[in-house]
PyMOL Python script that loads the backbone (N, CA, C, O; Angstrom):
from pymol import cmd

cmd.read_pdbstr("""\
ATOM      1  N   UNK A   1       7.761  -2.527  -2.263  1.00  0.00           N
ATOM      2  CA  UNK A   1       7.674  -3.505  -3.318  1.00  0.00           C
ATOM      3  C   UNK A   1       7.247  -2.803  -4.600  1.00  0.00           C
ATOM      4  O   UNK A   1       6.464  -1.856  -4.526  1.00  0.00           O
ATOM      5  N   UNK A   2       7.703  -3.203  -5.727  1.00  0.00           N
ATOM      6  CA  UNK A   2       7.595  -2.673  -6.837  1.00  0.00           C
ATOM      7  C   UNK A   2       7.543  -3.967  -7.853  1.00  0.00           C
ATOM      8  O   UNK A   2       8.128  -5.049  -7.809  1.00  0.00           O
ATOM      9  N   UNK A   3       6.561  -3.388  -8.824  1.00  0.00           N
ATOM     10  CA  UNK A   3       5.891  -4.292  -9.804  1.00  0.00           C
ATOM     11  C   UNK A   3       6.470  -3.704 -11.524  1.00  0.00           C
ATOM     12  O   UNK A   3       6.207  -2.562 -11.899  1.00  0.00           O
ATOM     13  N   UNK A   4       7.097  -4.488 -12.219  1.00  0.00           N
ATOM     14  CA  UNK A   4       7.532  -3.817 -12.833  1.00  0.00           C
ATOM     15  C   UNK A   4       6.628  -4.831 -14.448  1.00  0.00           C
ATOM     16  O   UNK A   4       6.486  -6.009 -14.778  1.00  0.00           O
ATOM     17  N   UNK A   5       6.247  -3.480 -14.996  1.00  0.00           N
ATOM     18  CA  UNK A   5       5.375  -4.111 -16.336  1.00  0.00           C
ATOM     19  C   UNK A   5       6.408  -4.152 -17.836  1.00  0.00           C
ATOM     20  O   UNK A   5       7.190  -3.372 -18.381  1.00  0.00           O
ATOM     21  N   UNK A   6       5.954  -5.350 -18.062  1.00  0.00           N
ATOM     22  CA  UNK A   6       6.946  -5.064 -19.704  1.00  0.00           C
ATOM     23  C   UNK A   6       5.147  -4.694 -20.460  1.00  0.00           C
ATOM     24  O   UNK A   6       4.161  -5.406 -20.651  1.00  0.00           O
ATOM     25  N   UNK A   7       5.426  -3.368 -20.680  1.00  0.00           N
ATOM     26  CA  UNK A   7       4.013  -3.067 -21.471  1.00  0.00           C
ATOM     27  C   UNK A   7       4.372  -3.960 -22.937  1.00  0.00           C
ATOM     28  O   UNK A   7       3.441  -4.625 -23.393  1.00  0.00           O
ATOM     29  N   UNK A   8       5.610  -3.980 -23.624  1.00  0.00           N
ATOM     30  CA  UNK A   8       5.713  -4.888 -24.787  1.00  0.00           C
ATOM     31  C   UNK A   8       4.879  -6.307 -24.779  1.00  0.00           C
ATOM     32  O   UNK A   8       3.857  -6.627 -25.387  1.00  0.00           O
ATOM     33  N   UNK A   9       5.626  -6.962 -23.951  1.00  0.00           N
ATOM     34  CA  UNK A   9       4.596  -8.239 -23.889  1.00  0.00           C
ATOM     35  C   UNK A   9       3.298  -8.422 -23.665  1.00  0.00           C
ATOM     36  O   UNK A   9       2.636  -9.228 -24.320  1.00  0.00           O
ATOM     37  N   UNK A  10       2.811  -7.693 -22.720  1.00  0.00           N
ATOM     38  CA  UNK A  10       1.246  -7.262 -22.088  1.00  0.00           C
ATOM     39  C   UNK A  10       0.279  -7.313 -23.450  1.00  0.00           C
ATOM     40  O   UNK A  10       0.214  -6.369 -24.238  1.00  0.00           O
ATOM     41  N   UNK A  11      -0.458  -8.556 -23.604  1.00  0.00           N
ATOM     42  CA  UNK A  11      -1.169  -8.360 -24.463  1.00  0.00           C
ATOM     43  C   UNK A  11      -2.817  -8.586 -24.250  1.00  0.00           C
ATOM     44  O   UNK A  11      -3.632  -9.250 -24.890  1.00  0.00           O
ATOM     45  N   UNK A  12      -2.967  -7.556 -22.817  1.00  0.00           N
ATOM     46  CA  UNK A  12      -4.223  -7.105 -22.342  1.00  0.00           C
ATOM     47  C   UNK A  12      -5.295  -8.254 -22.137  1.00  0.00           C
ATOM     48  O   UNK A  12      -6.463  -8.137 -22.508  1.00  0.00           O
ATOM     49  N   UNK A  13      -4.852  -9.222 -21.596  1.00  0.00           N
ATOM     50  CA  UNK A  13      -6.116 -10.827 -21.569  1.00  0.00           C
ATOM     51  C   UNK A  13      -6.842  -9.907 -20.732  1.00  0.00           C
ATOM     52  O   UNK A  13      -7.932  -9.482 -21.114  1.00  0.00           O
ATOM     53  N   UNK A  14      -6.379  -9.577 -19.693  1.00  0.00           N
ATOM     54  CA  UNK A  14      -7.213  -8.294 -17.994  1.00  0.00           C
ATOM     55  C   UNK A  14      -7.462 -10.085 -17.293  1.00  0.00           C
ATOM     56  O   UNK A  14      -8.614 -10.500 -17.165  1.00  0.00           O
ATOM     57  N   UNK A  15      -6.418 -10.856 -16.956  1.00  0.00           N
ATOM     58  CA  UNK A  15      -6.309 -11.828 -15.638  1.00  0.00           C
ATOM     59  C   UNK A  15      -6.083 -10.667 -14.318  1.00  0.00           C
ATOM     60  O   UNK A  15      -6.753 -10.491 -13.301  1.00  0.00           O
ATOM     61  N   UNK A  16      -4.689  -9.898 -14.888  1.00  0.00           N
ATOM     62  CA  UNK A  16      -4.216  -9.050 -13.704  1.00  0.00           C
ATOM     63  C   UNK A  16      -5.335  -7.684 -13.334  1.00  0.00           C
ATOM     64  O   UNK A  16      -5.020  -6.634 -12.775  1.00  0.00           O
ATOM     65  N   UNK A  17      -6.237  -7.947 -13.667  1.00  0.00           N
ATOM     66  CA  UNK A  17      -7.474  -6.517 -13.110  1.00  0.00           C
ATOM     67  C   UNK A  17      -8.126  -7.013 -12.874  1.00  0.00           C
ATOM     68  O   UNK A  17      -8.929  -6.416 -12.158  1.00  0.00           O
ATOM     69  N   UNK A  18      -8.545  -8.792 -13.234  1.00  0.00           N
ATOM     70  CA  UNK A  18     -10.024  -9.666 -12.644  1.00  0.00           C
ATOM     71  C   UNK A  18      -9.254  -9.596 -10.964  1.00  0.00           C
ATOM     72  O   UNK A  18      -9.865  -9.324  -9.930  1.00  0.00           O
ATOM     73  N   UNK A  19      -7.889  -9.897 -11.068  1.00  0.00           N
ATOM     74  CA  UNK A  19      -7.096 -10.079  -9.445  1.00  0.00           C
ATOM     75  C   UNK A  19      -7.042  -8.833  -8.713  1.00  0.00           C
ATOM     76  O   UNK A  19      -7.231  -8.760  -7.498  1.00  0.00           O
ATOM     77  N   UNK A  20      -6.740  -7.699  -9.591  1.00  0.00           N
ATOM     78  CA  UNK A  20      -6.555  -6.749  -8.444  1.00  0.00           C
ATOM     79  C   UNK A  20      -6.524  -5.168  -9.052  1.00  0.00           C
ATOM     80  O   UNK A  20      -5.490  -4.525  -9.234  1.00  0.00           O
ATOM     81  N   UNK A  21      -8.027  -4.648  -9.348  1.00  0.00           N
ATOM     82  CA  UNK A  21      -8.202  -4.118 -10.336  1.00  0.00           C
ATOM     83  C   UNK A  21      -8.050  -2.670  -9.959  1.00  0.00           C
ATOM     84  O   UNK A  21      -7.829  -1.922 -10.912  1.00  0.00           O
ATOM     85  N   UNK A  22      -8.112  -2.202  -8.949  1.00  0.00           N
ATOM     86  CA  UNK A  22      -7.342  -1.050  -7.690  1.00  0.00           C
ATOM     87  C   UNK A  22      -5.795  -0.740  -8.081  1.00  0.00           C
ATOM     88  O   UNK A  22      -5.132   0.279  -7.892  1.00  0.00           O
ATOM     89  N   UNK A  23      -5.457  -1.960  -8.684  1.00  0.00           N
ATOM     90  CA  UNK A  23      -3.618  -1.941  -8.858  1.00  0.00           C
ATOM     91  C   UNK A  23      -3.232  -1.844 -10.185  1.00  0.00           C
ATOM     92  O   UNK A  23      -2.284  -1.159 -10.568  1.00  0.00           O
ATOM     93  N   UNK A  24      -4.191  -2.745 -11.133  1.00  0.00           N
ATOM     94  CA  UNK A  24      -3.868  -2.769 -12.694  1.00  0.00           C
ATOM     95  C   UNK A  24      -5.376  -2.542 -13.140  1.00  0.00           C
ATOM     96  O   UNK A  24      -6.473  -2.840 -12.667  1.00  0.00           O
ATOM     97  N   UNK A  25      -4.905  -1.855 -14.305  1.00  0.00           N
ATOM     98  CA  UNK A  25      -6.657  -1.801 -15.270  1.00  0.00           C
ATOM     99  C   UNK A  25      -6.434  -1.377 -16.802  1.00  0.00           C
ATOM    100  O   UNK A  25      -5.757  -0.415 -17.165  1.00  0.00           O
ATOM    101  N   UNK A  26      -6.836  -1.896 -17.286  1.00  0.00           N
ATOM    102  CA  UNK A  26      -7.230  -1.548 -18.733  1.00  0.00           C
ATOM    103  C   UNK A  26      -7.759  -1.064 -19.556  1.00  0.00           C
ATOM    104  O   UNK A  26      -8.764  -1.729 -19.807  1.00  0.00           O
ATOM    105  N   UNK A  27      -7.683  -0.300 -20.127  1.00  0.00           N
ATOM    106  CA  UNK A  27      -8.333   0.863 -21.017  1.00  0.00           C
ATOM    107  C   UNK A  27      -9.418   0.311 -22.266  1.00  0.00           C
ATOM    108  O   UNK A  27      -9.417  -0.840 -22.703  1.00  0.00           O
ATOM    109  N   UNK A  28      -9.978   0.988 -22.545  1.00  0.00           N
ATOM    110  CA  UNK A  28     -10.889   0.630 -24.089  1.00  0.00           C
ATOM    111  C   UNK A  28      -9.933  -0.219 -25.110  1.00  0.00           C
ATOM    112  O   UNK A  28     -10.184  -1.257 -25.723  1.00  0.00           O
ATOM    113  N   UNK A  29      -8.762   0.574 -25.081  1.00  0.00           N
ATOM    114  CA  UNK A  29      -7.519  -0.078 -25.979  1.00  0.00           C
ATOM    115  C   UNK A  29      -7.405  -1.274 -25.690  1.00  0.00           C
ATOM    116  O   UNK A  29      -6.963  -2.068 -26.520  1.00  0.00           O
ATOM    117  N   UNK A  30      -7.744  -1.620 -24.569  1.00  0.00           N
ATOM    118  CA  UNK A  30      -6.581  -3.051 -23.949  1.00  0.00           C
ATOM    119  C   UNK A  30      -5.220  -2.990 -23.666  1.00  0.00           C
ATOM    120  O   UNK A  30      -4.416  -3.916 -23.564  1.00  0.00           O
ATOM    121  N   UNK A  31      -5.020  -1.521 -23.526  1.00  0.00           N
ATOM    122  CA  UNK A  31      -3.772  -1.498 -22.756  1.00  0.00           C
ATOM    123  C   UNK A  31      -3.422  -1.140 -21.445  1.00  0.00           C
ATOM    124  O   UNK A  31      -3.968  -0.164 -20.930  1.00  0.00           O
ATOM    125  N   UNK A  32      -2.493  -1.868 -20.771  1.00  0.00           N
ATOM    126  CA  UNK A  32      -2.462  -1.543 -19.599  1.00  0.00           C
ATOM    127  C   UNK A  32      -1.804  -0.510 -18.780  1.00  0.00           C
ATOM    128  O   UNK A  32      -0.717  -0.013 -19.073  1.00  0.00           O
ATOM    129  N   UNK A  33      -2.625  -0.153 -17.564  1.00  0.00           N
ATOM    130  CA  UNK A  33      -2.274   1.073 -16.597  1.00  0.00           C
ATOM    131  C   UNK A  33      -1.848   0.297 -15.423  1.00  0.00           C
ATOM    132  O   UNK A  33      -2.297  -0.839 -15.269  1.00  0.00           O
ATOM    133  N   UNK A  34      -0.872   0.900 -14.428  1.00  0.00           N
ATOM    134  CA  UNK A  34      -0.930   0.898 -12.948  1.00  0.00           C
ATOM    135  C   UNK A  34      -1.311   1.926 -12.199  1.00  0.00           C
ATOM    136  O   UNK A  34      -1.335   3.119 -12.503  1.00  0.00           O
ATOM    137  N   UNK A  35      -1.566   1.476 -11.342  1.00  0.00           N
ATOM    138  CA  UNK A  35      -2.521   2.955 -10.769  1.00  0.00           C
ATOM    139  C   UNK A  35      -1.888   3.669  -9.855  1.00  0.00           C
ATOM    140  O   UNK A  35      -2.521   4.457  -9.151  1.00  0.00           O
ATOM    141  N   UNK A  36      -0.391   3.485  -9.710  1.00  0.00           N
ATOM    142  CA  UNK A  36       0.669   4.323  -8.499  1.00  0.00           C
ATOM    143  C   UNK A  36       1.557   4.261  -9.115  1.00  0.00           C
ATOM    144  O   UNK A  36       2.183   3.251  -9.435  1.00  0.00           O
ATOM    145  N   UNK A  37       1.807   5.658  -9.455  1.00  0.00           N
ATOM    146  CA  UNK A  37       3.204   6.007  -9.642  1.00  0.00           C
ATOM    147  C   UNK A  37       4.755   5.515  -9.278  1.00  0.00           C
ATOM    148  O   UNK A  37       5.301   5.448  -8.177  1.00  0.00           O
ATOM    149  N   UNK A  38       5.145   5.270 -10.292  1.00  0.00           N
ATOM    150  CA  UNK A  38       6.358   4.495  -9.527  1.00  0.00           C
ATOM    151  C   UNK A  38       5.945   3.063 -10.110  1.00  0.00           C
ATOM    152  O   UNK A  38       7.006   2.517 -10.414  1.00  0.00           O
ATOM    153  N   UNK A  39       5.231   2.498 -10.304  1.00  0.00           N
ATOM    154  CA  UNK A  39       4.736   1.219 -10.214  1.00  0.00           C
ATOM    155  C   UNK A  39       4.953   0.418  -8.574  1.00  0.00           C
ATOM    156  O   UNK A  39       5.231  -0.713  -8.176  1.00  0.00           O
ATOM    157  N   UNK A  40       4.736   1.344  -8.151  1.00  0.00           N
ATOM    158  CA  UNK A  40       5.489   0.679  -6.441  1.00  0.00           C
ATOM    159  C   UNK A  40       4.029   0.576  -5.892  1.00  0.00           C
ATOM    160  O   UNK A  40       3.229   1.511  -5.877  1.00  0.00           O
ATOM    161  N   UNK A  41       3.775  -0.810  -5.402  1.00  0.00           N
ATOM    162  CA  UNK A  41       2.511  -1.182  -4.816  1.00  0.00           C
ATOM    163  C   UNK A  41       2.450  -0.663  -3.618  1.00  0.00           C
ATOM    164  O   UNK A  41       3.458  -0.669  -2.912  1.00  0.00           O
ATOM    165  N   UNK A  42       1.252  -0.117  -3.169  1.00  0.00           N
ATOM    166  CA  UNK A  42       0.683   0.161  -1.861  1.00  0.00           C
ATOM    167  C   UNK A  42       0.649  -0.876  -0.554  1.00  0.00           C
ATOM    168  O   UNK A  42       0.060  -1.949  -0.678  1.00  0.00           O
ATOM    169  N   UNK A  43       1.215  -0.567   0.543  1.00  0.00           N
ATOM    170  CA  UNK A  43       1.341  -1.130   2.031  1.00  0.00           C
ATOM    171  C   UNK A  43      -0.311  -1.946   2.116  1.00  0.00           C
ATOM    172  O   UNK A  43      -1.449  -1.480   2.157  1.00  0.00           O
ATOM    173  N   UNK A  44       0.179  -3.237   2.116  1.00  0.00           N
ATOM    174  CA  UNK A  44      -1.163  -3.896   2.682  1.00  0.00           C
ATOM    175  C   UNK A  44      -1.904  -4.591   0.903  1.00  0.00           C
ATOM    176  O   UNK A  44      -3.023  -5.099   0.836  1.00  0.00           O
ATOM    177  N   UNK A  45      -1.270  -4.480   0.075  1.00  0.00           N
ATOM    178  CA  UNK A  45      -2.027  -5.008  -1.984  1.00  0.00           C
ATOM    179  C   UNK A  45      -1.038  -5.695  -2.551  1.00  0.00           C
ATOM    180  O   UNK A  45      -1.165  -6.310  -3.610  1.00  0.00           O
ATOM    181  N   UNK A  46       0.982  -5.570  -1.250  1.00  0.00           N
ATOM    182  CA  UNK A  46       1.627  -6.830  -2.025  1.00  0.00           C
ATOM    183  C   UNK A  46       0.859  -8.119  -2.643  1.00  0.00           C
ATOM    184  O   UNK A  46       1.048  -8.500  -3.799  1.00  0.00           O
ATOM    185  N   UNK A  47      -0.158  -8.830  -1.606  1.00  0.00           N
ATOM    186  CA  UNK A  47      -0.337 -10.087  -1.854  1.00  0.00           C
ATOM    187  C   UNK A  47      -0.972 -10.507  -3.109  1.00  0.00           C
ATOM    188  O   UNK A  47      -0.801 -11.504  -3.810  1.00  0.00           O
ATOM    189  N   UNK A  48      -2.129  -8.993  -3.265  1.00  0.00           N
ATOM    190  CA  UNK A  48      -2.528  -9.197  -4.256  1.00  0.00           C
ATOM    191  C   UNK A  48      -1.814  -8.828  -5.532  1.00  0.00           C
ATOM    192  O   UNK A  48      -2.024  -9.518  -6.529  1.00  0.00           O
ATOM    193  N   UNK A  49      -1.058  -7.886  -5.586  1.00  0.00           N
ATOM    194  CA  UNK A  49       0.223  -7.770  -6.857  1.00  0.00           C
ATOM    195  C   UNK A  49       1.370  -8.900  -7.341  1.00  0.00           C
ATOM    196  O   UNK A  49       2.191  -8.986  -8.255  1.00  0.00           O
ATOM    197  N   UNK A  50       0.828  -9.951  -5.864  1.00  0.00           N
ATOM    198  CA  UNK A  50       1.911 -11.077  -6.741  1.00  0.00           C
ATOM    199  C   UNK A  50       0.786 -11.946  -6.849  1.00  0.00           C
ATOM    200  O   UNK A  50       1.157 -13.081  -7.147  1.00  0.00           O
ATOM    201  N   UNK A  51      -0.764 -11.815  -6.686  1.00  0.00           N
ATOM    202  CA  UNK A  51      -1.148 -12.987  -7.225  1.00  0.00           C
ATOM    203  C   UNK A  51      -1.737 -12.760  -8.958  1.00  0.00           C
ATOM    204  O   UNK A  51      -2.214 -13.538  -9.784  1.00  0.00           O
ATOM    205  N   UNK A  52      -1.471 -11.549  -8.967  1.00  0.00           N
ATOM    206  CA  UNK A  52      -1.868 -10.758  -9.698  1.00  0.00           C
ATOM    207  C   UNK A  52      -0.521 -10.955 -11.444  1.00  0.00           C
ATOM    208  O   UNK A  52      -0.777 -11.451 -12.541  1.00  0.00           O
ATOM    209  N   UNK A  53       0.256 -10.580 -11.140  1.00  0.00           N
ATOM    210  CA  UNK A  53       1.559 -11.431 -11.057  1.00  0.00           C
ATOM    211  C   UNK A  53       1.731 -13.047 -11.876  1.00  0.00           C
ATOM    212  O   UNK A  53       2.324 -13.537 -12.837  1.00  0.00           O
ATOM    213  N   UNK A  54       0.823 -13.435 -10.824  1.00  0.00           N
ATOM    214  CA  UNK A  54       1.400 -15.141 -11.064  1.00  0.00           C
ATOM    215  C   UNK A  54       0.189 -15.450 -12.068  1.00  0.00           C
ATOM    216  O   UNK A  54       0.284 -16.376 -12.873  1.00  0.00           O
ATOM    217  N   UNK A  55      -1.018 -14.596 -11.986  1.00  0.00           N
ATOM    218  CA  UNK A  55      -2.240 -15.543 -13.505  1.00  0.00           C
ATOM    219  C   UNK A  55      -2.075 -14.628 -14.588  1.00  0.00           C
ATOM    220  O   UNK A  55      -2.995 -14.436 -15.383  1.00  0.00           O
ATOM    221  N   UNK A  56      -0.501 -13.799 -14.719  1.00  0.00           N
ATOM    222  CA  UNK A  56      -0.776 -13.410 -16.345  1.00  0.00           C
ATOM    223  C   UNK A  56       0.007 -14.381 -17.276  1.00  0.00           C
ATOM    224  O   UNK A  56       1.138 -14.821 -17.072  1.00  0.00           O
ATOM    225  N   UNK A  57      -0.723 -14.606 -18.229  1.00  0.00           N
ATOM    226  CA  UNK A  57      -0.423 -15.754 -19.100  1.00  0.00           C
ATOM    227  C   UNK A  57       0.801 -15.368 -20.013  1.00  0.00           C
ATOM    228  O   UNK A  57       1.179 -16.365 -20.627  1.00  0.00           O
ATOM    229  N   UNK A  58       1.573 -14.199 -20.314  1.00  0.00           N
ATOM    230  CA  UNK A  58       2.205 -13.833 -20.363  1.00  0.00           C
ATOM    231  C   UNK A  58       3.562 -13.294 -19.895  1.00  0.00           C
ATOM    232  O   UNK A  58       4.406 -12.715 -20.578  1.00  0.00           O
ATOM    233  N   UNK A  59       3.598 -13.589 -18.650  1.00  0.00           N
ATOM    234  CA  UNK A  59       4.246 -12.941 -17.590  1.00  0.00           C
ATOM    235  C   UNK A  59       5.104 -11.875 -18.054  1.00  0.00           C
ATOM    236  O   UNK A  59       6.291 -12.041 -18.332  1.00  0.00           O
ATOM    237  N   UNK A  60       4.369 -10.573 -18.148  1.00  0.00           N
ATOM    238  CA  UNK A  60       4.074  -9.657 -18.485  1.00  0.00           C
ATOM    239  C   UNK A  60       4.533  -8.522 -17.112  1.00  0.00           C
ATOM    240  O   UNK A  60       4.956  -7.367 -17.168  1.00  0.00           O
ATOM    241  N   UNK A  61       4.192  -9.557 -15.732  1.00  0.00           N
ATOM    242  CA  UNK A  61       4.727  -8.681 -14.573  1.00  0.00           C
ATOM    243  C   UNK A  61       5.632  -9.070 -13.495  1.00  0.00           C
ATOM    244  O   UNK A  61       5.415 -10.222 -13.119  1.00  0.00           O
ATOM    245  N   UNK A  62       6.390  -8.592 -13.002  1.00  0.00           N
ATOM    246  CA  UNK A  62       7.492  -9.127 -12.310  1.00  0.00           C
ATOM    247  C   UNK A  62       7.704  -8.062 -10.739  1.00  0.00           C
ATOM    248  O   UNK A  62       7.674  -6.861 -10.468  1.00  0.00           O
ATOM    249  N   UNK A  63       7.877  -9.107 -10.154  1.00  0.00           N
ATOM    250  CA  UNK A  63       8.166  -8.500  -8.566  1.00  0.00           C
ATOM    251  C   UNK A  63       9.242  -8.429  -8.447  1.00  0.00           C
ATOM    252  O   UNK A  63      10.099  -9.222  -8.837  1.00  0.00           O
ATOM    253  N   UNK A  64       9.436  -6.865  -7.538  1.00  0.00           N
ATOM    254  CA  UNK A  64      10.782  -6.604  -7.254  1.00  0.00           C
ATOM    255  C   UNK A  64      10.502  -5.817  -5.962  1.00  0.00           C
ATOM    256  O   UNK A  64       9.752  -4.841  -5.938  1.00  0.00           O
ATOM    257  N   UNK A  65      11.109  -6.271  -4.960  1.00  0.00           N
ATOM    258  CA  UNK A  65      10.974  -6.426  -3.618  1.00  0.00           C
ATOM    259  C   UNK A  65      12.220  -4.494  -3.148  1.00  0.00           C
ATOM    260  O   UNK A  65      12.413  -4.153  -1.982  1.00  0.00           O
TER     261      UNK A  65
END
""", "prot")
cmd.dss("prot")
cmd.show_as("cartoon", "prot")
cmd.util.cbc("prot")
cmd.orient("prot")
């Protein structure tokens, strides 16, 4: 599974790092990182990458299976 970020839209609220902050995080800037290469989520943190996913007010992130 892979999480794919539009860094354009991302305008750093940090919903998606209060959810799953191992997966997404934010810098001093307020801009956002993923923390695996690839943006491809780790075996066993899908659930949390789509809930992660579903409270940005922006939808800013998108699942791709």
């Amino acid at each position: 599974m892979k999480v794919i970020v539009d860094y354009n839209r991302c305008e750093g609220h940090g919903m998606c790092e209060e959810r799953a902050g191992d997966i997404f995080r934010l810098d001093d800037a307020g801009d956002l990182h993923f923390a695996y290469e690839g943006e491809e989520v780790p075996a066993g943190r899908e659930a949390d990458a789509k809930a992660a996913a579903g409270v940005c007010p922006v939808a800013a992130l998108k699942i791709v299976s």
